[in-house]
DRENVEX-584057 format. One line per 2 residues: number of its first residue (from 1); their letters; for each residue x, y, z of N, C-alpha, C, O. Coordinates in steps of 0.1 Angstrom, whole numbers, plus 2048, in hexadecimal, padded with zeros to 3 digits. Each point is the difference from the previous one (the first is absolute). Example, Ala and Ser with C-alpha at 12.3 -4.5 7.8 and 13.67 -1.06 7.14 Angstrom:
1	as	884:7C7:84E:7F7:80C:800:809:80C:800:80A:800:807 | 7F2:80B:7F2:809:80B:800:7F8:80B:808:805:80B:801
//
This chain:
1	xx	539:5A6:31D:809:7F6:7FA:803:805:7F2:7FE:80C:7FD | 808:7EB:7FA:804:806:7F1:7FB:7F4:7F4:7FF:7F3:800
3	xx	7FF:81B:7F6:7FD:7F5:7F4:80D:7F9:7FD:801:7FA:7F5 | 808:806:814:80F:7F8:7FA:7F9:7EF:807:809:7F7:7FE
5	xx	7EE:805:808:7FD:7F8:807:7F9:7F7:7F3:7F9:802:7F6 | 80C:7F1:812:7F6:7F4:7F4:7F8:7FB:809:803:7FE:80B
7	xx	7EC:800:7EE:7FB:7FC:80B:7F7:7F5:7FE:7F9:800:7F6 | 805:7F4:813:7FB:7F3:7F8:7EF:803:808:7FA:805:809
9	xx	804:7F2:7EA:7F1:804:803:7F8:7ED:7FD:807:7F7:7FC | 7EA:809:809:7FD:7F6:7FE:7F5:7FF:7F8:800:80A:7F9
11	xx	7F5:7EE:805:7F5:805:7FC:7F7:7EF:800:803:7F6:7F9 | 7F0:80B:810:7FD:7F4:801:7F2:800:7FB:7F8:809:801
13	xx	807:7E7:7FA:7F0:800:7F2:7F6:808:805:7F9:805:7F8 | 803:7FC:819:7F6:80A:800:802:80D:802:7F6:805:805
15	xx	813:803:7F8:803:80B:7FE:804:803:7F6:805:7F9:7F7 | 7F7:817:809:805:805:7F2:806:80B:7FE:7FF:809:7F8
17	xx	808:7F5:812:80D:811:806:80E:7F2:801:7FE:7F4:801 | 810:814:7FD:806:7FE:806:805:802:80C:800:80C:802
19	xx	806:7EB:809:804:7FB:80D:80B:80A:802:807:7FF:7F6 | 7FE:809:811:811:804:802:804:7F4:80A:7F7:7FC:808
21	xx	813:800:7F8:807:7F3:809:809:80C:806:7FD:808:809 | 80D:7F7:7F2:80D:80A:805:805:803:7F7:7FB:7FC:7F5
23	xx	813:80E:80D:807:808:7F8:80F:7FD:801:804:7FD:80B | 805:805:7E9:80B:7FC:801:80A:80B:7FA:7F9:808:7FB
25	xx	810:7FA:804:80C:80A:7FC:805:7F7:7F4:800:805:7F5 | 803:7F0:80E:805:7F5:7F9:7F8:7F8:7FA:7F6:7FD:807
27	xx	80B:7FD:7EB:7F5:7FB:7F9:7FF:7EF:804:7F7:7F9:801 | 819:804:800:7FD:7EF:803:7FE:800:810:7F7:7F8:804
29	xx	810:811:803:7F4:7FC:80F:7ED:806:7FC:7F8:801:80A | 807:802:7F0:7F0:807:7FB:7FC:7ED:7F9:7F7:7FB:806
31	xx	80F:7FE:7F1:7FE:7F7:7FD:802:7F4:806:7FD:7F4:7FE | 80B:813:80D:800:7F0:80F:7EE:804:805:7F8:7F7:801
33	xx	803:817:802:7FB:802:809:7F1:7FA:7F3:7FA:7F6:804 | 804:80D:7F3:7F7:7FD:7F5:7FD:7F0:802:7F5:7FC:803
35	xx	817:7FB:7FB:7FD:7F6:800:7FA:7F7:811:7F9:7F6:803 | 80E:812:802:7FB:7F8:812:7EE:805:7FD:7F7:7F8:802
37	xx	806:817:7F8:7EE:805:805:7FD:7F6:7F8:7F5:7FC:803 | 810:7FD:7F2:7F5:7F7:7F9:7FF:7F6:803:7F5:7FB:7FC
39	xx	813:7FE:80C:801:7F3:804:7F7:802:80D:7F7:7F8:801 | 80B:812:80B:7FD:7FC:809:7F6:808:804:7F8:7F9:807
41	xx	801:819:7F8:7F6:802:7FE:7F4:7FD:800:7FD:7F6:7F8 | 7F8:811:810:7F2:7F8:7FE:7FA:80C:806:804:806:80A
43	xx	7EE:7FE:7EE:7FB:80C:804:7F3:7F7:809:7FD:7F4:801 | 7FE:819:806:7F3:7FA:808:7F8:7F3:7FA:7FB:7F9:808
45	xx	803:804:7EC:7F8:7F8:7FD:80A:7F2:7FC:7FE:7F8:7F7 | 80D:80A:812:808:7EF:7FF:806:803:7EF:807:7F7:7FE
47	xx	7F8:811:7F6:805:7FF:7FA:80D:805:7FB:802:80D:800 | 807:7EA:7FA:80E:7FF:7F9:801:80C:7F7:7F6:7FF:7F9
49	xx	811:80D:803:800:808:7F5:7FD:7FA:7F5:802:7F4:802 | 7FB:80E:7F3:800:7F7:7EF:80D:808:7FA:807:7FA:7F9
51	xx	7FA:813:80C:80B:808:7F8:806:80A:80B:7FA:806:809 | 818:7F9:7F3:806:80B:803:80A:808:7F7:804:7FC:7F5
53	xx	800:810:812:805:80B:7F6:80A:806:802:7FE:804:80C | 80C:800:7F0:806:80A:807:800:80A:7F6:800:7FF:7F4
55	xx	801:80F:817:7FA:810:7F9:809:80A:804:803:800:80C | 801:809:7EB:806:80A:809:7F3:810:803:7F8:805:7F9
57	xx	80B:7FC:80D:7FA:80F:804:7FD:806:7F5:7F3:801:800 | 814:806:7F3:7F8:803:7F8:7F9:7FC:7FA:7F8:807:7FB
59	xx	807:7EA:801:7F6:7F4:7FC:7F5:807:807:7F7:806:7FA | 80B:7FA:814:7F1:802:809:7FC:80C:800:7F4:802:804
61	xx	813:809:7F8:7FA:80A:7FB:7FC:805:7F2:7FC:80B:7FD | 805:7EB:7FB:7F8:803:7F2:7F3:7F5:801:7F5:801:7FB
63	xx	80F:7F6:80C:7F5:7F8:801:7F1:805:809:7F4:7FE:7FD | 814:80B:80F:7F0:801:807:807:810:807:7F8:804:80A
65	xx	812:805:7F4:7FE:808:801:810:801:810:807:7F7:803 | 7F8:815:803:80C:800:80B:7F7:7F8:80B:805:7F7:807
67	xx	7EB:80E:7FA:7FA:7F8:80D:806:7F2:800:805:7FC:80B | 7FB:7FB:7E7:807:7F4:802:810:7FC:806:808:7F6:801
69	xx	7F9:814:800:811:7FD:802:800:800:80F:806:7F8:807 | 7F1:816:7FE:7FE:803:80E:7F8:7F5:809:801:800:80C
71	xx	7F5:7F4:7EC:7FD:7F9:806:809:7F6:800:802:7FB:80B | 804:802:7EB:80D:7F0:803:809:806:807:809:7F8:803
73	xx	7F8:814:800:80E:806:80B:7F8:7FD:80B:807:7F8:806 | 7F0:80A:7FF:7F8:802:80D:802:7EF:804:806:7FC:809
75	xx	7F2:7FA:7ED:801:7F2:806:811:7FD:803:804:7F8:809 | 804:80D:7EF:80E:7F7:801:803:807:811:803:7F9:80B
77	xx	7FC:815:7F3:802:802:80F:7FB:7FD:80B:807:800:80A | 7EA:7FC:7F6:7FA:7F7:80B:805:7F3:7FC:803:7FD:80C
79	xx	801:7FB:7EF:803:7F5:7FF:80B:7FB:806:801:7F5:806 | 80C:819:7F7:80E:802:807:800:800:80E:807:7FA:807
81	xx	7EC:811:7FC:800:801:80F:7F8:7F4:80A:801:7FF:80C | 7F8:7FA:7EA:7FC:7F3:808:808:7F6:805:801:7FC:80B
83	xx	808:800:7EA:80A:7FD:800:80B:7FE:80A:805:7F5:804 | 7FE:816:7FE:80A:805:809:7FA:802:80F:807:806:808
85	xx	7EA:7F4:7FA:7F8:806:80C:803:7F0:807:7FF:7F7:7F9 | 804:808:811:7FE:7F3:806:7F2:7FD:804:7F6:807:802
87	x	80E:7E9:7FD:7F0:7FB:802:7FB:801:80B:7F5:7FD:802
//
């Protein structure tokens, strides 16, 4: 994928990483996709995010390095391909 990518992230009170949700080209479909993970979201333990973000790629590589970019590329792409997988 590319650091031209915005990518929304979540982050919920018992954690202390951020979430990758998905990724967008465009920043107001990134802020459609931002606003639906906060509203409707819920990690294994039934909980709501407290916070979301949107980031670009190099954000996530000064913050935790390229591994971080390579892990929010890996979830957006399994997430695409679930997606697109029939039930």
């Amino acid at each position: 994928m590319s650091n031209t990518l915005i990518y929304v992230q979540v982050r919920y009170r018992s954690g202390a990483r951020w979430v990758t949700v998905t990724a967008s080209e465009d920043r107001d479909s990134a802020r459609a996709a931002a606003a639906g993970a906060y509203r409707d979201l819920r990690n294994s333990r039934d909980e709501s995010p407290t916070q979301v973000r949107l980031v670009s790629g190099d954000q996530l590589t000064r913050e935790g390095g390229p591994r971080d970019v390579r892990l929010a590329d890996a979830v957006v792409a399994r997430n695409a391909t679930e997606k697109a997988s029939p039930p």
